[in-house]
Residue, then its C-alpha position, 0 to 999 in steps of 0.5 A: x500500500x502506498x499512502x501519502x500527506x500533502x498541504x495542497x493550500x487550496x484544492x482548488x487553486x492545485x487541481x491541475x496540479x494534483x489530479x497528474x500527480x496521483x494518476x503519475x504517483x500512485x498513492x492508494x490512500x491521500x490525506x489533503x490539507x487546508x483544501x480551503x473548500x466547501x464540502x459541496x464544491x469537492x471535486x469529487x468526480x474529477x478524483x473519482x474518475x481516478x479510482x477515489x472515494x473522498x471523505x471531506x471535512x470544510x468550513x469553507x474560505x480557510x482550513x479543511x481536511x480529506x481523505x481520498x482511498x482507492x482501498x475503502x472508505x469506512x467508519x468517517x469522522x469528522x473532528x473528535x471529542x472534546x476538540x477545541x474550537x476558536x472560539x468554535x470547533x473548525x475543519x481540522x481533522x478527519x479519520x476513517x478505515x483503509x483497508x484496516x488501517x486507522x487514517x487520521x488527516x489532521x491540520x493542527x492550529x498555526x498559533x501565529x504568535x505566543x503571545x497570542x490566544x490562538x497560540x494556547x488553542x493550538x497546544x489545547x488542540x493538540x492535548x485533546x487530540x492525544x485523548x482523541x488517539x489514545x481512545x483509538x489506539x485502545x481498539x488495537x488496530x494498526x493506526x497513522x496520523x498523518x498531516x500538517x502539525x504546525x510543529x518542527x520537532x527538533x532544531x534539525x527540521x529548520x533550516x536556521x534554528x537561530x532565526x526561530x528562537x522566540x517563534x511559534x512552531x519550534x518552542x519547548x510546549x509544542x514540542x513536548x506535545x508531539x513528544x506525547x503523542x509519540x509517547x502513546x506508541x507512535x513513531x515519527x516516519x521521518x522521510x528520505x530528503x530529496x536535497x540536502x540532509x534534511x527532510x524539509x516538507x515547507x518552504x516559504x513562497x518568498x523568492x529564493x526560499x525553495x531553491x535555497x532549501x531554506x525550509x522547515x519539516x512540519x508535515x509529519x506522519x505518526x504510525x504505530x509500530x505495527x504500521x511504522x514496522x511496515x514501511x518500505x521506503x518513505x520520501x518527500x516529493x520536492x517535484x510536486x513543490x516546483x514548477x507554476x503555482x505550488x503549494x507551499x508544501x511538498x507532499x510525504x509518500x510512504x511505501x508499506x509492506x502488505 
């Protein structure tokens, strides 16, 4: 089974770009994030005509998340219990049944500033998505979170760890909560970086950024161990961030063993 994670920034705005892209890579299940598009405007025959079921979760203009599976589709739920909202509960997590794995696809809060109140959202969001999975984790079966957490866990997955001191994304509470999470039992499936030592899955759209790969590894995939010890090869597609109107994000594809 081949499963992959991509930030699209727009469903939309990246069709052209994404329906070439699964037809060329492949993937059995697709988690999107920010497709930034009401459930109703979907485009569902344009990903069925490739073989998808789609499940997605929008509010609309901001945020979203989706699953597309060619391997089943069962048991979806949007959000989960307890999930903070700001002030309500937004698009930002999605789950369901792949061919008998868990598949969660999840957006975590940027926090903007930690100063701000969108900031102790995104590490309240995160706590309440660790009892989310642990409720999951407890029926046994293989499961994967995989998307945008919003998080680089460690200095090495920024591309200048001096220039983020004082930021959102790197500071020492949001990376204890990753840390709990994996505490749970998951393992952070850390891709093969296609330039460079380093992974980096964003790159900011200011000139120079991608090509100087000055970039940050905050698009993450969380297995347990009976999934993550499957896992044949895993890599980031910088291919899918070149070229005309790219996402700002490069899509994670992960290769597990039947």
């Amino acid at each position: 089974m081949r499963l992959a994670t991509w930030n699209v920034n727009s469903v939309k705005a990246r069709l052209p770009r994404l329906l070439p892209w699964l037809a060329e890579t492949g993937p059995d299940v697709l988690c999107l994030q920010e497709t930034k598009c009401p459930d109703g405007a979907f485009p569902v025959t344009e990903v069925g005509a490739l073989g998808y079921q789609v499940a997605s979760h929008s509010d609309g203009r901001w945020n979203g998340v989706a699953i597309l599976s060619r391997v089943g589709l069962d048991d979806v739920r949007v959000g989960f219990t307890d999930e903070p909202g700001f002030p309500e509960p937004e698009a930002r997590s999605i789950s369901a049944t792949c061919a008998g794995t868990r598949v969660w696809s999840i957006y975590v809060p940027n926090g903007r500033t930690t100063d701000s109140p969108h900031y102790r959202y995104k590490l309240d969001w995160l706590a309440a998505l660790r009892t989310a999975l642990g409720d999951e984790l407890r029926a046994g079966a293989p499961l994967v979170v995989c998307g945008d957490f919003n998080v680089a866990p460690t200095d090495a997955d920024v591309w200048d760890p001096a220039l983020f001191v004082g930021s959102t994304h790197v500071t020492p509470a949001e990376r204890d909560a990753l840390a709990r999470l994996r505490a749970l039992g998951l393992r952070d499936v850390v891709p093969t970086p296609m330039k460079g030592p380093h992974p980096f899955t964003y790159w900011d759209y200011r000139a120079g950024m991608f090509h100087q790969n000055k970039g940050m590894r905050i698009d993450l995939v969380y297995a347990t161990e009976d999934f993550a010890d499957r896992v044949t090869a895993a890599y980031v597609d910088r291919e899918a961030r070149k070229g005309k109107s790219p996402s700002d994000h490069a899509p994670i594809v992960v290769d597990i063993s039947e």
